[in-house]
C-alpha positions as a Python dict, from the first residue, in 0.01 Angstrom:
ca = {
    (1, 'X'): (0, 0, 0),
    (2, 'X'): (172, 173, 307),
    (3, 'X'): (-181, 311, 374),
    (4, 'X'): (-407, 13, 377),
    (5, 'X'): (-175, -164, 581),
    (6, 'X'): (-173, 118, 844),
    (7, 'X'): (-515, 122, 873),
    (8, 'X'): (-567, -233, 902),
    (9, 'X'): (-327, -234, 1181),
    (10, 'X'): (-488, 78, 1338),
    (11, 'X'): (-809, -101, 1298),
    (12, 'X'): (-717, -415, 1457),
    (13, 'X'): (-525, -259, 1724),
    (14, 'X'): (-839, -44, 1819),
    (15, 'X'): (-1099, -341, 1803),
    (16, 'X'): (-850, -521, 2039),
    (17, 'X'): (-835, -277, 2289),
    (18, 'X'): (-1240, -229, 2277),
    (19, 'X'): (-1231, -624, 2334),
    (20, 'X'): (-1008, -583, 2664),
    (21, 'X'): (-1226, -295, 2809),
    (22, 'X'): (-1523, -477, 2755),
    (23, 'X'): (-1401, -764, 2922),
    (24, 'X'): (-1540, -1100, 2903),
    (25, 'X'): (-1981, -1022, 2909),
    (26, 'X'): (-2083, -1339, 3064),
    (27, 'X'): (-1854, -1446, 3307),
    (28, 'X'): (-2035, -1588, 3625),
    (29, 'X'): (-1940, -1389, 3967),
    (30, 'X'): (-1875, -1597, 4294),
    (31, 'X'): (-2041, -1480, 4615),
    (32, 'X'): (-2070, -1556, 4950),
    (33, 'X'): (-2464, -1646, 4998),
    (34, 'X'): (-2628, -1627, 5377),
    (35, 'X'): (-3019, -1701, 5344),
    (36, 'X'): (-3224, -1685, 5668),
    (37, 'X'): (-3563, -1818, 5735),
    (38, 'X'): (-3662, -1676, 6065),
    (39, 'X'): (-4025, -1778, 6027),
    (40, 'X'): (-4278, -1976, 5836),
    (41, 'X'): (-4605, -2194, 5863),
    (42, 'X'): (-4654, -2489, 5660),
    (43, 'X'): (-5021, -2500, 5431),
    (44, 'X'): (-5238, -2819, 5390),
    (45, 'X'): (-5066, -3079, 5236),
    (46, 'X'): (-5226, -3430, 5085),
    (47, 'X'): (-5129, -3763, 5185),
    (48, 'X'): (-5103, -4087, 5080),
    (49, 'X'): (-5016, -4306, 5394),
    (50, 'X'): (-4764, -4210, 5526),
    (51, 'X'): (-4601, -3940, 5246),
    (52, 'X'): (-4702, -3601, 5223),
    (53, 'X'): (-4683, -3318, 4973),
    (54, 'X'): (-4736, -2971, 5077),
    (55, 'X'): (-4612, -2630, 5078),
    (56, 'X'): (-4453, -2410, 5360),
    (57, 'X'): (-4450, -2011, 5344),
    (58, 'X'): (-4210, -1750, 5528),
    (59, 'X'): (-4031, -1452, 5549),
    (60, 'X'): (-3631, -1446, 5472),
    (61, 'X'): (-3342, -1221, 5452),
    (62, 'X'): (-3016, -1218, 5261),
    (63, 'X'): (-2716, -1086, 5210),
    (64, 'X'): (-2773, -1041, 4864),
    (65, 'X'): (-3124, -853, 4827),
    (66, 'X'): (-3251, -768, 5171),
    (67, 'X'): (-3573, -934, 5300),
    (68, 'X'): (-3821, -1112, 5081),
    (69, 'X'): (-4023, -1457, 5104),
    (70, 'X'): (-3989, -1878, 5110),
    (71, 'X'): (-4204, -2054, 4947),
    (72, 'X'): (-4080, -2441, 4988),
    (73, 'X'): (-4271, -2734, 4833),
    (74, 'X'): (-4199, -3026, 5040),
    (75, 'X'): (-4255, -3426, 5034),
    (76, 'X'): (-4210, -3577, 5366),
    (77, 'X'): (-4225, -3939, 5427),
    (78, 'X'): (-4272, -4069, 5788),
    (79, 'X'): (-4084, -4349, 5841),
    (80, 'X'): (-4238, -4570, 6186),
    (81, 'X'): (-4590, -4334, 6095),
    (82, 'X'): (-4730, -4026, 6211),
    (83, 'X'): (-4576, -4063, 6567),
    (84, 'X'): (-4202, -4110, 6427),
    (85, 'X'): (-3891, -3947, 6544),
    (86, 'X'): (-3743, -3906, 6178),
    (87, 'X'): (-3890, -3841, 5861),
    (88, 'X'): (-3724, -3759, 5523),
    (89, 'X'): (-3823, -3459, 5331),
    (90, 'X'): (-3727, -3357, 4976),
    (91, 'X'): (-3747, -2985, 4955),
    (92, 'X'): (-3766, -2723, 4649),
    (93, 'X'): (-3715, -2351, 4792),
    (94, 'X'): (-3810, -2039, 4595),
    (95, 'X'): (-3637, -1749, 4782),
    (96, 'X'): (-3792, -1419, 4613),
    (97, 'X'): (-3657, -1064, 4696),
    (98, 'X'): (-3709, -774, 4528),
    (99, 'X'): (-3423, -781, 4208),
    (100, 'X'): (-3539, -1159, 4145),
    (101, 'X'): (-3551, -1512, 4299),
    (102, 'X'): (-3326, -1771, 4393),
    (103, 'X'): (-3460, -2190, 4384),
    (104, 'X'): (-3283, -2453, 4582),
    (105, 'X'): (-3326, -2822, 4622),
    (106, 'X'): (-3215, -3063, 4919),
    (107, 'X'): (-3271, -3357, 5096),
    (108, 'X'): (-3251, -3444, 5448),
    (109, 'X'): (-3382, -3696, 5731),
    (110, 'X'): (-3493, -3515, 6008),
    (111, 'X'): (-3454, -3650, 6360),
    (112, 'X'): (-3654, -3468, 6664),
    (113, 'X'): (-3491, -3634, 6888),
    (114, 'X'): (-3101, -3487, 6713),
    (115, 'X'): (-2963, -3129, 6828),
    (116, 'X'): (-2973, -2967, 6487),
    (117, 'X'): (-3313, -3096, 6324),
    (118, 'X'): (-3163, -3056, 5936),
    (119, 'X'): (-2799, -3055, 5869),
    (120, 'X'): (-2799, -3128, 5520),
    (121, 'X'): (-2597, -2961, 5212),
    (122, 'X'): (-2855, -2780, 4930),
    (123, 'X'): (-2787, -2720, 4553),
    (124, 'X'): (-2901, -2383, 4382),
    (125, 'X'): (-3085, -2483, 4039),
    (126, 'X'): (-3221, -2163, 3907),
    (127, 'X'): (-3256, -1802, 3919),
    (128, 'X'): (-3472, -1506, 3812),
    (129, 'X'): (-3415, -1111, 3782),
    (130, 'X'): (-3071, -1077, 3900),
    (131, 'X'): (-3007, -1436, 3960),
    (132, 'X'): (-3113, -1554, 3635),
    (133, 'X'): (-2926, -1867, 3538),
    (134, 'X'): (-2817, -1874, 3917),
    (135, 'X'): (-2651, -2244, 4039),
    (136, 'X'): (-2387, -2283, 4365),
    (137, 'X'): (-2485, -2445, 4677),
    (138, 'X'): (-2376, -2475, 5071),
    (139, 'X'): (-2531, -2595, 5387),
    (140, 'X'): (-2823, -2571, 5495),
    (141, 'X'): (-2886, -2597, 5901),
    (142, 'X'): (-3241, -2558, 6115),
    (143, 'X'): (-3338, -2687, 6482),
    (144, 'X'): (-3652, -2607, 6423),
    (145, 'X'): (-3617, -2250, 6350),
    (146, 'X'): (-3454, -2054, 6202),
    (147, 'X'): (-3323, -2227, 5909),
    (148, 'X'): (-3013, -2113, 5732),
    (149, 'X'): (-2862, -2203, 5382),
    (150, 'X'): (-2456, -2093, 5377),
    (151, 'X'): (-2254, -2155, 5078),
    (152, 'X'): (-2232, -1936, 4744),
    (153, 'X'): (-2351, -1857, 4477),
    (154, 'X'): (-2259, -1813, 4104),
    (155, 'X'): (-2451, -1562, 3885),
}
């Protein structure tokens, strides 16, 4: 009786301490995200009066994976028409590097006639690779170019 009840403690004890050495398998980790768009070009887009849907390409660097692509799919609506000095823009960012990809969404007005074209905050939605299940957020700043995104993320 001694026996069993040794070994059943010496069994529990030892799948404890595997338990606390393996520590907790799908906690999220916190980091400090910098994204950079130094460059891109936007690609036709379609219109229907005054709102237009079309895609923008670039190159980008982070702090996280080195230097990869944008590919943003944007919808900007012109608010006085095509000669306006704002226009609103909902934006969907794929940042791909070489471990995986990183998507974002914002939205912003954008004035040309403002210092700082987009100030606006952006949310993380999605990851691939080693940013699967990816989500955080930050700010997002460009006047015209570069644009940066500044915030964290949680992986």
């Amino acid at each position: 009786m001694i026996r069993r009840r040794t070994f059943a403690l010496v069994g529990c004890l030892a799948l404890a301490i595997g338990l606390l050495a393996a520590g907790p398998t799908a906690a999220a980790t916190e980091r400090g995200l910098h994204l950079t768009v130094p460059s891109f070009d936007f690609g036709t887009s379609d219109c229907v009066g005054f709102v237009c849907t079309g895609p923008a390409d670039g190159t980008a660097t982070s702090n996280l994976d080195g230097d990869g692509t944008i590919h943003w799919v944007l919808v900007v609506t012109f608010f006085d028409g095509w000669d306006s000095n704002c226009n609103h823009v909902d934006e969907v960012g794929t940042f791909t590097f070489a471990h995986g990809s990183i998507t974002e969404v914002s939205h912003h007005t954008d004035c040309r006639l403002n210092g700082m074209r987009v100030k606006t905050t952006f949310e993380i939605v999605g990851g691939t690779g080693r940013f699967a299940g990816a989500t955080g957020g930050g700010i997002e700043i460009a006047g015209p170019q570069p644009f940066t995104y500044n915030g964290t993320i949680h992986v």
